[in-house]
N, C-alpha and C positions, 0 to 999 in steps of 0.2 A: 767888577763882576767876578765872582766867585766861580772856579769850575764844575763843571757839571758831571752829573754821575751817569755815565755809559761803561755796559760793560758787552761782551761779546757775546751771541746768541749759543751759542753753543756751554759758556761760562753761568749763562741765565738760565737756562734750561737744567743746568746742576743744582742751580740755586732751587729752581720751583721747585726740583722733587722732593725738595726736605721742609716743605711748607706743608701745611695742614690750612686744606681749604674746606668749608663746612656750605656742603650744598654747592659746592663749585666758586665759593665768595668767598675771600678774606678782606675783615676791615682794614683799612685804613686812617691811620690822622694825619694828617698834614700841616704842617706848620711852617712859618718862615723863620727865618734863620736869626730874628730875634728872638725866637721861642712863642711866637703870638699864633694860637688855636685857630687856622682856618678855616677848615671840614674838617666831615668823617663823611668816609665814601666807602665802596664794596670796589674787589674789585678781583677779575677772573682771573685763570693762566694765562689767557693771552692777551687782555689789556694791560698785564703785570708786567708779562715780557717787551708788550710794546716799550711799555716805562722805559722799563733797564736797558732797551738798543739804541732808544733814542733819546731818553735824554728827558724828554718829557711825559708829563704825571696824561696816562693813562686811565679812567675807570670803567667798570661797567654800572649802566644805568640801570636799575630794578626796574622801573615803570616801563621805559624804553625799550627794556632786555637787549642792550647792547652798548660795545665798545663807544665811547667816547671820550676824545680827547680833550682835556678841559684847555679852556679858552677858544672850540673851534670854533664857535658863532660869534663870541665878545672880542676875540683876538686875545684875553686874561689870560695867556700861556702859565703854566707851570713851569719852569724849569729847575730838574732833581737835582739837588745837592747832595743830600746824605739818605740814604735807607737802613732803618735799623728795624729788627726786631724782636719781637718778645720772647720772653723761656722760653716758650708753649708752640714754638715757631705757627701760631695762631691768628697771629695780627702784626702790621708793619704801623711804624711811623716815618713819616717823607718827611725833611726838610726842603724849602722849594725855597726859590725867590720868584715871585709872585710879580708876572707882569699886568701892567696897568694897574687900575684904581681901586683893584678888589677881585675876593674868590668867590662872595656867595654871588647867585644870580639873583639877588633881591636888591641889590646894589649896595650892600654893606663892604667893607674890606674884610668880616668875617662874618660863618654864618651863625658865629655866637654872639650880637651883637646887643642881646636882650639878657638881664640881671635876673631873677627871683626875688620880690622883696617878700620880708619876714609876714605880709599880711595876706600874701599870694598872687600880687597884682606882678606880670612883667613889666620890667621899666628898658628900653630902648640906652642902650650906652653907648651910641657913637652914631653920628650921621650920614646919611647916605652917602655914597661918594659918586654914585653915577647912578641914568635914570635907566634901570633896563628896559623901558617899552621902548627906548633910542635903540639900546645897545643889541641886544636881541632881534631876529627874523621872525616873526610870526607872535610877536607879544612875546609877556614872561612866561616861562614855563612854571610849572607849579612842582616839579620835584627835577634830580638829578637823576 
């Protein structure tokens, strides 16, 4: 297990200032530490900070309008490995190590798990890996 990235509230808090949040959101991509594309997510100053104290991937939910810890109904924890970000200090990317079977809640191990073919049809590249109507309290959700 690779360590995790915590830093201290007070160390985070210098960090946010120099971020550029638009509308109170900055994206997110998140990847594992193969480099394999899990989401993209928003996420606020203090689901950002949650991130950075504890360790784990943090976002805010647009539909929900609120903090959510990813993995907190599937148990699919995040936990942060690296944060970097862009010029533009506009957007972050996470490396996580991605616990259990998968990040999307559609039960894929990504939520890009669908190609583009050249005739316009999506084609499906890789198989579910868990059933969310199990995994999930109250059915799938239909967004993050």
């Amino acid at each position: 297990m690779k360590k995790m990235f915590k830093m201290t509230t007070s160390r985070a808090k210098r960090f946010l200032s120099k971020l550029s949040f638009n509308r109170g959101l900055i994206p997110v991509v998140t990847k594992d530490s193969r480099g394999k594309i899990l989401m993209v997510a928003f996420m606020s100053r203090k689901s950002l900070l949650k991130t950075l104290t504890t360790g784990f991937a943090h976002y805010y939910s647009r539909s929900r309008r609120r903090i959510w810890m990813k993995g907190e109904e599937s148990g699919f924890r995040q936990r942060v490995l690296e944060v970097r970000v862009n010029c533009e200090n506009s957007s972050l990317l996470l490396t996580v190590e991605q616990e259990g079977p998968g990040a999307c809640h559609t039960g894929y191990t990504t939520c890009f798990f669908r190609r583009l073919d050249p005739k316009g049809r999506l084609r499906e590249t890789e198989r579910k890996k868990f059933d969310p109507e199990k995994v999930y309290t109250g059915g799938l959700r239909s967004k993050h």
